[in-house]
C-alpha positions in Angstrom: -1.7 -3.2 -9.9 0.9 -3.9 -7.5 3.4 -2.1 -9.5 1.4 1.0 -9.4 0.6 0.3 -5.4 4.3 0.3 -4.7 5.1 3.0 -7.4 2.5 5.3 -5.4 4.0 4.4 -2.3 7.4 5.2 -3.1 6.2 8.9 -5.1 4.1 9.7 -1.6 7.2 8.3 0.4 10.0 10.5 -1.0 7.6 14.1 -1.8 5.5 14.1 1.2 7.2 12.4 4.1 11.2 13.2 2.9 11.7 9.6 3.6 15.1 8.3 3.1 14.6 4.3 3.5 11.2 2.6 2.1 10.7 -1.2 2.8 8.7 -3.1 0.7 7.5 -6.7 2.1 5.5 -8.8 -0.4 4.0 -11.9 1.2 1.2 -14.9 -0.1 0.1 -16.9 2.8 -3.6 -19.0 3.4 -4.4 -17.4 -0.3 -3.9 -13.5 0.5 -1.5 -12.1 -1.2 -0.2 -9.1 1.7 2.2 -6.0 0.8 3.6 -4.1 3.4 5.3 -0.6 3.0 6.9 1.1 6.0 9.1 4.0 5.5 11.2 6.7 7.6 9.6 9.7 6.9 8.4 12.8 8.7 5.2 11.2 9.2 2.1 13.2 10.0 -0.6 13.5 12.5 -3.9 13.8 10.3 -3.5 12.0 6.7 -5.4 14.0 3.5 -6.4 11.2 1.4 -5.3 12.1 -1.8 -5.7 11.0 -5.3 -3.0 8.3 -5.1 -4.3 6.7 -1.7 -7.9 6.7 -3.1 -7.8 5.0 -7.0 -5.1 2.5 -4.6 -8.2 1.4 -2.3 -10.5 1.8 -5.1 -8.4 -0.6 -7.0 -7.6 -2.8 -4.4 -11.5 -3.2 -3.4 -12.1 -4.2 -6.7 -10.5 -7.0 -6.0 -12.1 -8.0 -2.8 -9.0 -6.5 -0.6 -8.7 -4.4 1.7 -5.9 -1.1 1.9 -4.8 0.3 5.9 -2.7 3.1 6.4 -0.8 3.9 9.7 1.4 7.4 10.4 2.4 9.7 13.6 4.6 12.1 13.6 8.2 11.5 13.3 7.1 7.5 12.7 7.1 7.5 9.5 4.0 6.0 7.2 3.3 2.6 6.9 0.8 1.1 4.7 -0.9 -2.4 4.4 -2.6 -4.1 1.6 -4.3 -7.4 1.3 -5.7 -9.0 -1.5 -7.6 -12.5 -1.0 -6.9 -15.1 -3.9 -9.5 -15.9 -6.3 -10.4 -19.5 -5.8 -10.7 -21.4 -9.5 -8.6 -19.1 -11.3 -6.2 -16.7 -11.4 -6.2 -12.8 -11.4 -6.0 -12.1 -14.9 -2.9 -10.4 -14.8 -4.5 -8.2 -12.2 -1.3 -8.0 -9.6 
């Protein structure tokens, strides 16, 4: 799933906002597993919630996590996942 997250990310980044640097943060602190992607694209002022962004919170809320988006124009588009461990087991091969 997180390829697929960050796959998305990167497609929206480069088609839609023209970015030209995407940074990817992957983090696992106090059992949440956190990925941040910021980029440098053109940004937007109202965000149409497409296919990609919706099976990504769809599949991210499967898993008890939670997906934020942030944009403006000329920021850029910056988007937030977090994912809470599963306590007495592992994900299944779910990341």
């Amino acid at each position: 799933m997180l390829y697929r997250i960050i796959q998305e990310s990167l497609s929206n980044a480069s088609r839609h906002g023209r970015a030209t640097q995407v940074f990817v943060i992957l983090t696992f602190k106090d059992d949440t597993l956190s990925v941040n992607i910021k980029d440098n694209g053109l940004g937007c002022s109202n965000v149409v919630k497409g296919v990609g962004l919706t099976s990504m919170s769809e599949r991210v809320a499967e898993l008890g996590g939670q997906v934020s988006y942030n944009t403006q124009v000329n920021q850029g588009f910056s988007l937030s996942v977090r994912i809470p461990k599963r306590y007495g087991g592992d994900y299944g091969g779910t990341y």
